[in-house]
N, C-alpha and C positions, 0 to 999 in steps of 0.2 A: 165510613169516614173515621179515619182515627187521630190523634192528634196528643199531644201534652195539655195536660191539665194544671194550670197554673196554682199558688198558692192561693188559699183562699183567707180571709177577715175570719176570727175567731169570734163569734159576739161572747161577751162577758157573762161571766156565772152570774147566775139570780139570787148564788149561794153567798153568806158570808162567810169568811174564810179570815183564820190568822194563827198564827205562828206563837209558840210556847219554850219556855226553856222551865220545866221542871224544876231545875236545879236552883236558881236563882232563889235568892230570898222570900221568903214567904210560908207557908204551910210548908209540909216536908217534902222530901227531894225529889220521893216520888211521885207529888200530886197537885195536881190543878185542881184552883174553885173558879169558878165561874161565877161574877156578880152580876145579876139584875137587876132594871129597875122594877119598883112595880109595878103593877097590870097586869091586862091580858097579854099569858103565854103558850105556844103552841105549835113548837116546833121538837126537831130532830139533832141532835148535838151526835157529828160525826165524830170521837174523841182522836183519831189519828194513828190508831194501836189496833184499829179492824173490830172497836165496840164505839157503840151508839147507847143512846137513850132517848124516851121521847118525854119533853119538858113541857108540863102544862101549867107550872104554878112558875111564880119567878123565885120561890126558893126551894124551891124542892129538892131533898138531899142529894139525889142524882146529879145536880150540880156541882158537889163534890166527886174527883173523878181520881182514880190512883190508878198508876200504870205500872206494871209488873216491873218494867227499866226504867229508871229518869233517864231524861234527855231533851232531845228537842222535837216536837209534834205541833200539824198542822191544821187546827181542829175546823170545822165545817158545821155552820148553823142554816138549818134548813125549813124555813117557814114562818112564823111571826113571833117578833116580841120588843117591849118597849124600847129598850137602851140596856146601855151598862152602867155601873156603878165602883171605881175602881178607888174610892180617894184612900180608902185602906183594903186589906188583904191582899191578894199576889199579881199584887199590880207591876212587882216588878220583874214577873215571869210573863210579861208580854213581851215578845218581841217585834212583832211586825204586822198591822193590819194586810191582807194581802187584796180581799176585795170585798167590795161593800156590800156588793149585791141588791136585790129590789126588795128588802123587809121595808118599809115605812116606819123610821124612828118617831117615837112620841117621847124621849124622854131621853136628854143625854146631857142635860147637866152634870158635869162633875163624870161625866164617861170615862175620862181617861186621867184623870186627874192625880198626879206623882209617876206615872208609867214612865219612867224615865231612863227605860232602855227600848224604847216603844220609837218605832220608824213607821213611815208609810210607804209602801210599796203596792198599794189597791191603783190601775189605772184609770176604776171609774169612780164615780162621785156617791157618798152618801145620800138617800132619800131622806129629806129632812123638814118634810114637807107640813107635820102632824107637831112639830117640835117650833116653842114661844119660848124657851129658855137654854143657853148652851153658853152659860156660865160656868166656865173652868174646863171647859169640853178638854182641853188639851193643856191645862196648865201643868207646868214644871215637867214637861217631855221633854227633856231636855239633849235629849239625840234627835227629836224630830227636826228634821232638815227639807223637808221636801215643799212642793209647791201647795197653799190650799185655795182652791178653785170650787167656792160650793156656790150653784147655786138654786139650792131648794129650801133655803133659807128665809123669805119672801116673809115668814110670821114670826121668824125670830124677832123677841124685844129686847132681849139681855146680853149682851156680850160680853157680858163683865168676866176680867180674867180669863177670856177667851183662850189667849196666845202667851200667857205670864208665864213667864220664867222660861222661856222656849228656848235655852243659850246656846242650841247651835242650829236654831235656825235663821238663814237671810236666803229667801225664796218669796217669790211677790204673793200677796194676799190678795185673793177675787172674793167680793161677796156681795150676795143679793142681801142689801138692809131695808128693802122698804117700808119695815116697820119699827125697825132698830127703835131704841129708846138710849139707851144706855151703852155708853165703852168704856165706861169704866175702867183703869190701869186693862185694858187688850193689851196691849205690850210690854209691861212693866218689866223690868229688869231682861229684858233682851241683849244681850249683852256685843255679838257681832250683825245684827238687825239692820239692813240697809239695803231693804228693796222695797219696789214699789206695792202702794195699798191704795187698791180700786174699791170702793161702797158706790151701788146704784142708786144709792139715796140716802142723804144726810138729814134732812131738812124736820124730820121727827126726833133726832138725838137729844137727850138736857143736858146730858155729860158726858166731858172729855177728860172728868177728874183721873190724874196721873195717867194718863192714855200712852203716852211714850216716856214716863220715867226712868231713870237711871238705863237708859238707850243711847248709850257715848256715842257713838257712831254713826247712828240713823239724821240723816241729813236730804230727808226726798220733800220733794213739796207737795203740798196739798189742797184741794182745793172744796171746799165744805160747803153747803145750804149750811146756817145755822140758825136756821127760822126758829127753831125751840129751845135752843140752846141757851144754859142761865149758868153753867160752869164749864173752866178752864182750868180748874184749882192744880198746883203743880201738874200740868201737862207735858212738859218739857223739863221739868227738873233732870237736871245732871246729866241732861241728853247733850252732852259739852260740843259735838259736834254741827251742831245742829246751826242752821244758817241757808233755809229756803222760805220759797216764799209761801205766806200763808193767806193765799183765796179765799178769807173767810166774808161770805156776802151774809145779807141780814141778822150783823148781831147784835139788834136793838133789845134782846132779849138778856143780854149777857149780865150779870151780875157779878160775878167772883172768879176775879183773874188773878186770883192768889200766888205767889211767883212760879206764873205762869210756863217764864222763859228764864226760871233764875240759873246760872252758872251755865249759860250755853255762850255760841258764839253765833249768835241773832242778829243780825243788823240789816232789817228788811221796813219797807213802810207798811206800815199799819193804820197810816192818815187816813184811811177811807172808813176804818170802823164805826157803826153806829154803835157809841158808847149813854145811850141815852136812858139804863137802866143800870150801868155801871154803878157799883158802891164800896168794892173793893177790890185795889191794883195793887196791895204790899204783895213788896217784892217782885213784882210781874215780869224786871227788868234788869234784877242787879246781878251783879257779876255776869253781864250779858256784854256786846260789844257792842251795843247800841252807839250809833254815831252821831253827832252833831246835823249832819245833812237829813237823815230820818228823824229826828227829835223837833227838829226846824219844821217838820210838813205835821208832824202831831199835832206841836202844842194849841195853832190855830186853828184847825180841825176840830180837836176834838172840844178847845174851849167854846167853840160855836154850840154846843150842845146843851152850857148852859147847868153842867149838873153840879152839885154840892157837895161835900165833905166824902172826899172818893181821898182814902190812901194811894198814895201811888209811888212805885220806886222805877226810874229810869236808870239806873245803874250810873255809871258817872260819865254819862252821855253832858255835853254843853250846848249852850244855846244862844242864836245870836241875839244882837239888838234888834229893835223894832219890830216888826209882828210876834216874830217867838216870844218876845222877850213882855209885851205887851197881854198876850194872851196865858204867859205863865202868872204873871202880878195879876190877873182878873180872877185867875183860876183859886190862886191863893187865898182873895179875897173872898172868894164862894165858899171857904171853908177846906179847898184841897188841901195836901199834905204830901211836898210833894219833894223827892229825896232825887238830887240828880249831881252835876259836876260844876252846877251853876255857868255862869258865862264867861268864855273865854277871855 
């Protein structure tokens, strides 16, 4: 019986694999270093020039790797080792992860950190299963464009600086946080940033301090556990576009919504928050576009709560008579402080 044999599924290299430009800034023209993290290492470094080495230490001079031509080489790592380490030396002769392969990363804070002609073109996901911290993993990549969908993340607790300064990318973010702790500025200065961001679980976070600062653009809504959450401190600063709505349930825990939403174009109800640990709102609201009709559903809201000498800036949002207007004079009397456009 004979017949065509159709195309078949490639499965993915077990290898990691990525891409070099020599030339580029950093050590000389001819030569790649390779940064490690510490730990256990024990693998095979294909250099791309038809020489190898086998690496058992994470700095062992073999690391250092000179090719008889500069150019651009496709290097291949074959076996185990912690992570990279890239926040200085020739980080800017990376040019492209191509695949992640099945090493088990323990350690990739600060991996990629200033690679900022650094692209992803790997179709499978990093193993990152051994890894509690991936603070700065990718910050100031600033060609990275592509989508990031990891999810072997499940014991990450740091995100901090995750995605910072990533200025051309707007591709949606998937990530398993079930341990998250911290987002610290994940976004901060993203400049065209305006897709969507999926976490499987909020509800362990304490902060969102500057999480989508100076993010003009990004305008997606969000929808959070904030069970443990005690800061919003500039989270929205100068994210000017910004005007969705914020699903934040359980945030009796919050404390410091430091202008939270200052200089954007906000104008969402927020009447439902439990503000009942709240103690600081300067600025939370000003130069916002806070409305009269959302100001109306706060001030009785949140005056049912009962709390004390809390700053607070509503931007120059007004407020009507009677209930608003009642539960603002109660609020004042508790010691608020409270900066808005007064009453129409």
């Amino acid at each position: 019986m004979s017949g065509i044999v159709g195309p078949r599924n490639t499965p993915p290299s077990p290898l990691f694999k990525m891409t070099v430009d020599t030339t580029q800034a950093g050590s000389a023209s001819d030569t790649f270093v390779l940064n490690l993290q510490t730990g256990v290492t024990n693998m095979t470094v294909h250099w791309g020039d038809g020489n190898s080495d086998l690496i058992t230490t994470y700095n062992q001079a073999e690391l250092t790797h000179v090719y008889s031509v500069d150019g651009i080489y496709q290097l291949t790592l074959d076996g185990s080792f912690t992570g990279f380490l890239y926040q200085t030396g020739d980080k800017l002769k990376i040019s492209s992860i191509d695949n992640w392969g099945t090493n088990t990363f323990s350690k990739m804070n600060y991996a990629f950190n200033g690679c900022s002609n650094m692209v992803l073109k790997a179709t499978d996901e990093p193993d990152l299963l051994g890894c509690t911290n991936l603070s700065n993993m990718f910050s100031l990549c600033s060609s990275l464009d592509s989508e990031i969908n990891f999810s072997t993340t499940s014991i990450v607790t740091n995100f901090t600086d995750f995605l910072r300064g990533c200025t051309s990318l707007n591709s949606n973010v998937t990530l398993n946080t079930d341990s998250a702790t911290s987002f610290s500025s994940m976004f901060f200065g993203n400049t065209i940033f305006n897709s969507n961001v999926t976490f499987s679980n909020t509800s362990t976070i304490g902060s969102f301090f500057q999480m989508f600062m100076s993010c003009p653009v990004f305008n997606k809504p969000l929808t959070f556990d904030c069970s443990s959450l005690t800061t919003t401190y500039r989270m929205f600063l100068y994210a000017y576009d910004f005007n969705s709505k914020l699903n934040f349930t359980n945030t009796g825990n919050l404390s410091n919504a430091f202008q939270m939403l200052y200089s954007t174009s906000f104008d969402q109800d927020i009447s439902t928050w439990d503000i009942t640990s709240l103690t600081n709102a300067t600025g939370m609201l000003q130069n916002s576009a806070f409305s009269i009709t959302n100001y109306d559903l706060l001030l009785p809201a949140w005056d049912a709560y009962g709390t004390s000498n809390v700053p607070f800036h509503a931007g120059t949002a007004h407020y009507s008579a009677g209930a608003p207007t009642t539960a603002h004079d109660a609020m004042v009397a508790r010691g608020w402080t409270i900066t808005d456009g007064g009453t129409p």
